[in-house]
C-alpha positions in Angstrom: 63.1 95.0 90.2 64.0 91.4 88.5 60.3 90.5 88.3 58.8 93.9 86.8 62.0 93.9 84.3 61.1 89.9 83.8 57.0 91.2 82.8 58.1 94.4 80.7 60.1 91.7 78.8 57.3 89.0 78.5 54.9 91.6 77.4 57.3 93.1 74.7 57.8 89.1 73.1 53.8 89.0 73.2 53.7 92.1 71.5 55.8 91.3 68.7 54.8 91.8 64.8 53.0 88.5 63.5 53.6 90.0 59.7 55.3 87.7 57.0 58.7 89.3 57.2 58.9 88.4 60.4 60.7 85.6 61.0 63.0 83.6 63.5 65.8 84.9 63.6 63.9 88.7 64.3 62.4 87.1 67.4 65.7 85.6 68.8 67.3 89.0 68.3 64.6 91.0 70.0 64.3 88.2 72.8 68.5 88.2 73.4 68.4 92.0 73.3 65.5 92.7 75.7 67.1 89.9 78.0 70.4 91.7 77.7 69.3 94.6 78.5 67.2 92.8 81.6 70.9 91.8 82.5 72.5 95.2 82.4 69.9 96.4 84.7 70.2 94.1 87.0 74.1 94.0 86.9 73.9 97.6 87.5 72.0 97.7 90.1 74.0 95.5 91.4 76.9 97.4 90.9 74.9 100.6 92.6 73.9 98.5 95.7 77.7 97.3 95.9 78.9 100.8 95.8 76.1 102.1 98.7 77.5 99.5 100.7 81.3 100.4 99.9 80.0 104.0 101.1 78.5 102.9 104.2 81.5 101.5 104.9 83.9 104.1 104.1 81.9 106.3 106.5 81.5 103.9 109.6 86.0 102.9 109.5 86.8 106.5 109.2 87.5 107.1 112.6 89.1 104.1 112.4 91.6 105.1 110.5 92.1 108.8 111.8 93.0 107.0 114.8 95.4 104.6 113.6 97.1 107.1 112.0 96.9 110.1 115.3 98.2 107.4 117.5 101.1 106.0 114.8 102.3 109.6 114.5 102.4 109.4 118.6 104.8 106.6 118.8 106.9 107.8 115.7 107.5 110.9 118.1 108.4 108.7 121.1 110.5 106.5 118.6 108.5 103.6 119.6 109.0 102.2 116.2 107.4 99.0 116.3 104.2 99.9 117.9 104.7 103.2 115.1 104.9 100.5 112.4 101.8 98.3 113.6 99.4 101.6 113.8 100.7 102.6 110.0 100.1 98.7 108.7 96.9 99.2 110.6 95.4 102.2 108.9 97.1 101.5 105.5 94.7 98.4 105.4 91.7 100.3 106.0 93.1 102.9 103.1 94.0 100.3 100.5 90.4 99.5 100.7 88.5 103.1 101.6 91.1 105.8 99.9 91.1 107.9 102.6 94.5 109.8 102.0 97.1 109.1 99.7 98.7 105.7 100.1 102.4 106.4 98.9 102.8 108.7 101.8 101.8 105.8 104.4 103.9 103.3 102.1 106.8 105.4 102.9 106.6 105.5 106.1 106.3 101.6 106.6 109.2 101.2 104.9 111.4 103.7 107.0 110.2 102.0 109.7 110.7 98.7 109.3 114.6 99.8 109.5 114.1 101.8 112.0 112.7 99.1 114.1 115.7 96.9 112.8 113.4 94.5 111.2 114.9 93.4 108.0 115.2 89.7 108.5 111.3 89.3 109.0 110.4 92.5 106.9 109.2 92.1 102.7 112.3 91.4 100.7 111.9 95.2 99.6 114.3 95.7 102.9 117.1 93.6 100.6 116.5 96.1 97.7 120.4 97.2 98.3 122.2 94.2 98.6 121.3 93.6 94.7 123.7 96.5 93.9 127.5 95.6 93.6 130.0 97.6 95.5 132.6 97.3 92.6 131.5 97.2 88.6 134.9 98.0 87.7 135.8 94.5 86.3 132.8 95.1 83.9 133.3 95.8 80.0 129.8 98.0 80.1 127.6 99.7 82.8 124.9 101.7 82.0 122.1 102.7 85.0 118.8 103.2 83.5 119.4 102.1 79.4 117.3 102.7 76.6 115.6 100.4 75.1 111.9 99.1 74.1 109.1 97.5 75.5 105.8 98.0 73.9 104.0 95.8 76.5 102.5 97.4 79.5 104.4 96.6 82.7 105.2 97.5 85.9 109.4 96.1 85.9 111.7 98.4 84.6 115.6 97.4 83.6 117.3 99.7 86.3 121.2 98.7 85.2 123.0 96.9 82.9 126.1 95.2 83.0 128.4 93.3 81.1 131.4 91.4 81.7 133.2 88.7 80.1 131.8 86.2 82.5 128.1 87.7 82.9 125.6 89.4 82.1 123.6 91.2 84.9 120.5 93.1 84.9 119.4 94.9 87.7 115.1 95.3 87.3 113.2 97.4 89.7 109.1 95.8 90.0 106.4 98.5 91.6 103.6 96.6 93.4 99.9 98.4 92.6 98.0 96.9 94.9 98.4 94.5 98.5 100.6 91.7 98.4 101.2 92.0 94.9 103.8 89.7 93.4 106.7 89.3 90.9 108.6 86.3 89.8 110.5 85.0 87.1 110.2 82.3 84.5 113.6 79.8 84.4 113.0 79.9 80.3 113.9 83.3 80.4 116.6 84.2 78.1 118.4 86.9 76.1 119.5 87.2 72.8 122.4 89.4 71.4 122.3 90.4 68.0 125.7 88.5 67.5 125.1 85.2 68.8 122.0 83.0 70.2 119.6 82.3 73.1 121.4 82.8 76.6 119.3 81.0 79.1 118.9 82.5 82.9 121.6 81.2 85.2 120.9 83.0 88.7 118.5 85.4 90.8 119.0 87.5 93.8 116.3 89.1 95.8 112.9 87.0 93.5 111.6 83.9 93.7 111.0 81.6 90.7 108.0 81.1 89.1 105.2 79.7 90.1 105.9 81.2 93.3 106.5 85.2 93.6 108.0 87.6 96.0 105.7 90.1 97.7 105.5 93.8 97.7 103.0 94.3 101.2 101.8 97.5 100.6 101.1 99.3 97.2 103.5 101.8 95.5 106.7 99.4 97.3 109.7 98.8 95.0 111.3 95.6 94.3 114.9 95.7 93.2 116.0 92.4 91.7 118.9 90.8 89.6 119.0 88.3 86.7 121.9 87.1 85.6 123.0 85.3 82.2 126.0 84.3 80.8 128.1 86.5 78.9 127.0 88.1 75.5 129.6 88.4 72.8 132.1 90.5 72.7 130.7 92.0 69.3 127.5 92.4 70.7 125.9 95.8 70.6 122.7 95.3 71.6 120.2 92.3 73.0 117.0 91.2 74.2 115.5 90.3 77.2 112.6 87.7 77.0 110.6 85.6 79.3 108.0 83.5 77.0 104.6 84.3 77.2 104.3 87.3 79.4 104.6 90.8 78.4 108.3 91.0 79.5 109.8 91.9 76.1 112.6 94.1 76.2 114.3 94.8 73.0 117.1 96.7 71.6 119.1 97.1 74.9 122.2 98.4 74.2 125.4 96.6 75.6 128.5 98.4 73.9 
């Protein structure tokens, strides 16, 4: 494949018009387009042997995974919920990279059963998602579960709660992992900004780790509930920021009265 593309190419330089108009910078053209298109084809059929392979594959763990999954169902019924969770993490590797079913249903079941089997202290942080919700707000000026505001970036954190007080000012985020052991952290420069008053720099975390390293989400389609917490915005405030620098966290205009 390479070589005949290599010899169609050769013979197309040879071939080129000798007239007067043509001149160098014709020839470097024509050769960088007939080499890029030499490239294409071999990049796709690269791609094409990759994706015979990926097939071939697909085919040959199939089984596989129908069995992980017949004999995960099996201990679920028998409430052996360990051996129930280690068949599901089984044949959700084998899906996250063949797509044999739809993952959010097995995702849901590991989760379930990671309680079930009472394994919280060695399970993902997801397990701690409630311990980042307060039992009492009540000492807090302004509450407000899911608030409005705008983000023009794409991302996959949402602001899940707000809440102001005249000590803090806590924000409840919610992070949805796309793909294994995906990952969120957060930047120590972050900082919100009312629209009475400055820069209020981040203070405290619960349930993520600080940048550089990053708290995992297992299994795709898992929710990370998380809290920052800054000090407290004016009391003329209306509305703020949210900002960590050079990422596409940029929330504006979130409302705080």
């Amino acid at each position: 494949m390479k070589k005949s593309l290599f010899l169609f190419a050769l013979g197309l330089v040879t071939f080129m018009p000798a007239h007067a108009q043509w001149n160098s910078w014709n020839t470097s053209s024509t050769i960088s387009g007939v080499f890029g298109a030499i490239n294409h084809g071999i990049e796709s059929a690269e791609r094409k042997k990759q994706m015979e392979i990926h097939a071939k594959e697909k085919a040959q763990y199939e089984q596989s995974f129908k069995d992980a999954m017949e004999s995960a169902k099996d201990y679920e019924g028998g409430e052996y919920w360990d051996d129930a969770l280690t068949k599901y993490e089984e044949a959700a590797k084998l899906n996250c990279k063949y797509g044999y079913t739809d993952q959010m249903q097995i995702t849901r079941k590991i989760n379930d059963l990671y309680v079930k089997a009472g394994r919280k202290e060695d399970g993902p942080s997801i397990l701690n998602n409630n311990t980042t919700i307060l039992a009492d707000y009540s000492k807090y000026r302004y509450v407000r579960e899911n608030p409005v505001y705008v983000n023009k970036k794409s991302t996959s954190t949402k602001i899940v709660r707000v809440a102001c007080s005249d000590t803090e000012t806590r924000l409840e985020m919610e992070f949805l992992g796309s793909y294994v052991n995906d990952g969120a952290s957060i930047k120590g420069t972050t900082y919100i900004k009312g629209n009475k008053g400055g820069k209020l720099s981040l203070e405290g975390v619960e349930n993520i780790t600080m940048a550089p390293n990053s708290t995992r989400t297992p299994w795709p389609g898992q929710k990370l509930r998380f809290v920052l917490i800054f000090p407290a915005l004016p009391d003329n405030a209306t509305e703020f920021d949210l900002i960590e620098p050079s990422t596409d966290w940029k929330f504006k205009d979130i409302k705080c009265k």
